[in-house]
Structures are given as C-alpha cells and as structure tokens.
C-alpha positions in Angstrom: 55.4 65.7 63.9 52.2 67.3 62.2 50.6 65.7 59.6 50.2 66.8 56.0 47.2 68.3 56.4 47.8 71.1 59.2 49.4 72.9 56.3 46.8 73.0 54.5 44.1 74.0 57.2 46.3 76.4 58.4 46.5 77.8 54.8 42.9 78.0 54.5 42.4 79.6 57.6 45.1 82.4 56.9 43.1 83.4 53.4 40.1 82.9 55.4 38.9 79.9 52.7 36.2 77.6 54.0 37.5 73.9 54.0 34.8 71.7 52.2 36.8 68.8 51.7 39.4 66.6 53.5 41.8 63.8 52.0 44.5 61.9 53.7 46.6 59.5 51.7 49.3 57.1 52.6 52.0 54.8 51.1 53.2 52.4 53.3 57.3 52.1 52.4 58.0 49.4 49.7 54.8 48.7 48.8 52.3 50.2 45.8 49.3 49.9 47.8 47.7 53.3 48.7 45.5 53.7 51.3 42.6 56.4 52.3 42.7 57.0 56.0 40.3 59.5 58.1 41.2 62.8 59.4 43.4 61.8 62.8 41.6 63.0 66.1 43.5 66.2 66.1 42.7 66.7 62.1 38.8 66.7 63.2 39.3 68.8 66.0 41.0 71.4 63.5 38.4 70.9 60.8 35.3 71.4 62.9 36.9 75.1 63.0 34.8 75.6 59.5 32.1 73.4 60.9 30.9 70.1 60.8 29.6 69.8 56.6 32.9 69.2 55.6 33.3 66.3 53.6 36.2 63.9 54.7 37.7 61.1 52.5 37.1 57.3 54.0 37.6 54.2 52.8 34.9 51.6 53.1 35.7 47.6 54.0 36.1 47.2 50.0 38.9 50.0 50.1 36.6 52.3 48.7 37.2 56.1 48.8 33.9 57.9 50.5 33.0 60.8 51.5 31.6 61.3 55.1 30.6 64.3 56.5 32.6 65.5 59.2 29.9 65.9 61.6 29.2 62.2 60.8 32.9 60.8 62.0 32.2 62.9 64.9 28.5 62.9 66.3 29.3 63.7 69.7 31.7 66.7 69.0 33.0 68.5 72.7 31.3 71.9 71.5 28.1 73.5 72.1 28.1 75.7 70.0 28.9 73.4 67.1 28.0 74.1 63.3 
C-alpha cells in the first residue's frame, strides 16, 4: 500500500510544482476523532526531493495541528547535498 500522499507528490513532481506544505489526516474506523499524523519515514524521504523548508503538519501533546519544517522532523537527513 502507498499512502495518500505519494499521489500528490508524485503530482507535483510531474507539473514540476514545488511542495511547500504537507498534511496527513486520519480517522480511525468508528470513531469521530481525527488525528494529524507526520509524514511516514518514506513520505520525508520523498518530500526532501523539494528540499528541506517544506512545512509538515504535526500535532503537538494537546492535539494541536503545527507546522514543522521538514528539515526539523529530519535533522540528520542521509544526503549531502541536502537543501
């Protein structure tokens, strides 16, 4: 399985669109609660492709939606030639 976002990144990438932002949103089955997850490992590793300033969607301990940069959720990215 991919998750919903590849679609989107992949998208971007095809019109050649810089990604700024990045959102992931789940509802778990039979409940109403909605939750803000980070950008799976695999998610980063695609998103760093437009560098490390885009902004991904947390949530803090209060369930909070912020925005961390991605560079941020990943400080120790693989790449040496990182943005």
């Amino acid at each position: 399985d991919l998750c919903a976002e590849t679609g989107a990144i992949l998208e971007a990438h095809k019109y050649n669109k810089k990604i700024t932002h990045s959102l992931c949103v789940v509802k778990k089955e039979n409940s109403d609660c909605i939750e803000i997850l980070s950008p799976c490992g695999v998610c980063q590793e695609r998103l760093y492709f437009f560098g490390g300033e885009a902004m991904c969607g947390i949530s803090n301990m209060d369930n909070k939606l912020v925005f961390k940069r991605l560079k941020e959720l990943q400080p120790y990215y693989w790449r040496l030639d990182r943005k």
